[in-house]
SERO-4910 file (N, C-alpha, C, O; in steps of 0.05 Angstrom, whole numbers):
BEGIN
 pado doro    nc1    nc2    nc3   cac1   cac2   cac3    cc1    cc2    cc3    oc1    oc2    oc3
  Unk    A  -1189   2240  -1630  -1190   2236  -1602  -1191   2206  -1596  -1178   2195  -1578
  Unk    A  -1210   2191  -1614  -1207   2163  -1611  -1183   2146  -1613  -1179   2126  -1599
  Unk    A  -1172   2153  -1626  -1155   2146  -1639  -1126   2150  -1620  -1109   2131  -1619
  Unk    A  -1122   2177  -1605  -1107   2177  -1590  -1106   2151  -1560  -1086   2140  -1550
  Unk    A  -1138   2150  -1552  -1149   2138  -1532  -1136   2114  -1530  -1126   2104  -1511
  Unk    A  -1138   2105  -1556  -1130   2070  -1568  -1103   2068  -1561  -1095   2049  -1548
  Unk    A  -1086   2090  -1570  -1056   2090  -1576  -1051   2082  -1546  -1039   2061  -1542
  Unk    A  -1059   2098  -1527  -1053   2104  -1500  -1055   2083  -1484  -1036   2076  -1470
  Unk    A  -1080   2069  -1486  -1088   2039  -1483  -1073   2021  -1483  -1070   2003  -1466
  Unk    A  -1060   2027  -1509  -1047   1996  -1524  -1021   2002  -1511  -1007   1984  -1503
  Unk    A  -1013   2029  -1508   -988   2024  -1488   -983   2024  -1459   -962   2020  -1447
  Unk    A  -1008   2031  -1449  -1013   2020  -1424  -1018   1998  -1413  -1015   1991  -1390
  Unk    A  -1027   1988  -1431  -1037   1951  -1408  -1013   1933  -1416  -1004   1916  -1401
  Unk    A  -1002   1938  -1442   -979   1925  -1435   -959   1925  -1412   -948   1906  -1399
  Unk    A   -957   1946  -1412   -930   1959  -1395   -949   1958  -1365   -933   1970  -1350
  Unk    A   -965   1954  -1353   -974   1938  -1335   -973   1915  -1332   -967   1906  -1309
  Unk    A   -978   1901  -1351   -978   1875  -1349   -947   1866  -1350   -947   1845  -1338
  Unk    A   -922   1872  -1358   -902   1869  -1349   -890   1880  -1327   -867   1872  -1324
  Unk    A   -897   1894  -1309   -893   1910  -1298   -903   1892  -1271   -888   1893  -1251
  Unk    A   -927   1873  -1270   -936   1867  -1252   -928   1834  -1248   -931   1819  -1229
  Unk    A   -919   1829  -1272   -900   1806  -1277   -865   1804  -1257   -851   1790  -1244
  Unk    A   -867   1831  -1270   -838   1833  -1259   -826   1827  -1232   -806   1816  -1222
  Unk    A   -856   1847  -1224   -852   1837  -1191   -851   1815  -1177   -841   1811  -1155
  Unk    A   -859   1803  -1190   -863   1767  -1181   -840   1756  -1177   -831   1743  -1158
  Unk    A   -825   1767  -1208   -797   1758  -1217   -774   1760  -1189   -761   1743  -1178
  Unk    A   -778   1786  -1186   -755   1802  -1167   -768   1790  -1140   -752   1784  -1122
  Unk    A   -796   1787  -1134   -787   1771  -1104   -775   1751  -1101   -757   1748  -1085
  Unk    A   -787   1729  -1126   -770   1709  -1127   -740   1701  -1119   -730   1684  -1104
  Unk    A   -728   1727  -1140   -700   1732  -1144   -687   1734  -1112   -667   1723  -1102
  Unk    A   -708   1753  -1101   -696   1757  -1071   -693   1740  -1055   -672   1738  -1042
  Unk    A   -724   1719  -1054   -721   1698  -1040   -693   1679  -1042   -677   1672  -1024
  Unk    A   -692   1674  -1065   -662   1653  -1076   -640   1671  -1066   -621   1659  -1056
  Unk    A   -638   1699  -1067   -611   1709  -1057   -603   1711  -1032   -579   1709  -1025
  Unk    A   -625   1716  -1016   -627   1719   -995   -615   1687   -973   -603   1686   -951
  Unk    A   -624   1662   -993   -619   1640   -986   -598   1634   -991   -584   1623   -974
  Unk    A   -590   1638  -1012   -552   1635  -1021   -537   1644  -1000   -527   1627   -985
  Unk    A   -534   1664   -998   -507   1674   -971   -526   1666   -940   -549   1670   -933
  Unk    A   -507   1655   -931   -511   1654   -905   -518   1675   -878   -527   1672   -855
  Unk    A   -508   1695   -894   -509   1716   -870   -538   1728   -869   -546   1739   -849
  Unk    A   -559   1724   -901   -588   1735   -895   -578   1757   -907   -587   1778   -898
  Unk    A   -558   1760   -929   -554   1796   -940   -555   1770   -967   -544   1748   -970
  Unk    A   -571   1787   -984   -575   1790  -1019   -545   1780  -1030   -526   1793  -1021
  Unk    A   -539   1760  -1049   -516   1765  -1062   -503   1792  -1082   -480   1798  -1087
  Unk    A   -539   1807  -1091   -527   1822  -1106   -533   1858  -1091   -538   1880  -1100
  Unk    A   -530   1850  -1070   -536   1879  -1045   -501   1891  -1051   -480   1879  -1053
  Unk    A   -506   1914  -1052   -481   1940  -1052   -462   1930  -1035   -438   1931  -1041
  Unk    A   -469   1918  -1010   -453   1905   -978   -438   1874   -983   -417   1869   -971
  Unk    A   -448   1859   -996   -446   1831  -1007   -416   1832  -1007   -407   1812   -996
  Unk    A   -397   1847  -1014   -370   1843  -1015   -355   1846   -989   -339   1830   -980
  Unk    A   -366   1871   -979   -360   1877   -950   -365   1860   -930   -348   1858   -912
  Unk    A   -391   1844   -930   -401   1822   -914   -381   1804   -915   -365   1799   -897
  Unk    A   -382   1792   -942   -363   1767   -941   -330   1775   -929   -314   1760   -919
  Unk    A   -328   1803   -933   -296   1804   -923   -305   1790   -896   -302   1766   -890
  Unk    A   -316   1811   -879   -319   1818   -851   -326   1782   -842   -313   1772   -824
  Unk    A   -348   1765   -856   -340   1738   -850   -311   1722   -850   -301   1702   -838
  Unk    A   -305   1735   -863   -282   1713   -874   -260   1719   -849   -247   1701   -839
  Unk    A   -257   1747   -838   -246   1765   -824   -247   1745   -802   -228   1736   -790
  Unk    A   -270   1741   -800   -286   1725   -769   -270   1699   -766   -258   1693   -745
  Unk    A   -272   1684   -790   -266   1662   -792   -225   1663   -782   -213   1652   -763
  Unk    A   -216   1677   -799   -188   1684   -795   -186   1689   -755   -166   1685   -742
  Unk    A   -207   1695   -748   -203   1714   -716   -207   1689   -709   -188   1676   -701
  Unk    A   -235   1677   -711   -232   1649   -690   -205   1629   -693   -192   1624   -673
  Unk    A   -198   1621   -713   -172   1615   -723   -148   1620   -710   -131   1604   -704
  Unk    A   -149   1649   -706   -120   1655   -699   -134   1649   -663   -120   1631   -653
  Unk    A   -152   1657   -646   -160   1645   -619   -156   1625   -613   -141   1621   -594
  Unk    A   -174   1597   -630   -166   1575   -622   -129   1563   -619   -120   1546   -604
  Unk    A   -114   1578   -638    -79   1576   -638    -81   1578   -616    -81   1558   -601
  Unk    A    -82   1599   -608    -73   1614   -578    -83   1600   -563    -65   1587   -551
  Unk    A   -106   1593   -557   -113   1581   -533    -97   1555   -532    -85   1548   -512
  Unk    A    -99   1541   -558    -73   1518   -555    -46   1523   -540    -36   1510   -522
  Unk    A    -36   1551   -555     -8   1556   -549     -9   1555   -515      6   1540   -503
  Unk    A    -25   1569   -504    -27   1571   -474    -31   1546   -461    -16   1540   -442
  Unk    A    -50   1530   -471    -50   1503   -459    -21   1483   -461    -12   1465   -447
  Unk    A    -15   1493   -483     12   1483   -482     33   1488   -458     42   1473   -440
  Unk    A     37   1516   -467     52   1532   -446     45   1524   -418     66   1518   -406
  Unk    A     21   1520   -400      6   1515   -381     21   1484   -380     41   1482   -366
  Unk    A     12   1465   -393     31   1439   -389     55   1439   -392     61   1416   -387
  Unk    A     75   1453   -397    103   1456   -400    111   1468   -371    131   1459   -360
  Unk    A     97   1484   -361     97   1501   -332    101   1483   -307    115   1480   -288
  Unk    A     80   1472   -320     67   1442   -290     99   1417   -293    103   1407   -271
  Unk    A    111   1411   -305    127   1402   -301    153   1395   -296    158   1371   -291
***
């Protein structure tokens, strides 16, 4: 019975003590990921790919707006004269 006690011990406080390490690890990890992408989503979150489309998407949309609004202002001065 002693003997089992010990066994049980010896593999329990380890595996706590990593365990309680770990966590430290992974907030860490979060904090830095969370800081990397701009949007406030994890680099290594399931969405991370989808995000960045849907940014990049954005970026393409304001892009193609600002054209246009040119093209019109153009058009608009071509009108007036």
């Amino acid at each position: 019975m002693l003997k089992q006690s010990w066994l049980i011990i010896s593999l329990v406080v380890p595996l706590a003590i990593v365990g309680c390490s770990q966590e430290g690890q992974d907030a860490q990890q979060q904090s830095r990921d969370t800081a990397a992408v701009g949007s406030g989503v994890p680099e290594d979150n399931v969405f991370s790919d989808q995000v960045k489309a849907l940014e990049k998407a954005e970026g393409v949309q304001q892009t193609l707006d600002d054209a246009a609004a040119t093209q019109r202002e153009e058009i608009e001065r071509q009108e007036q004269r």
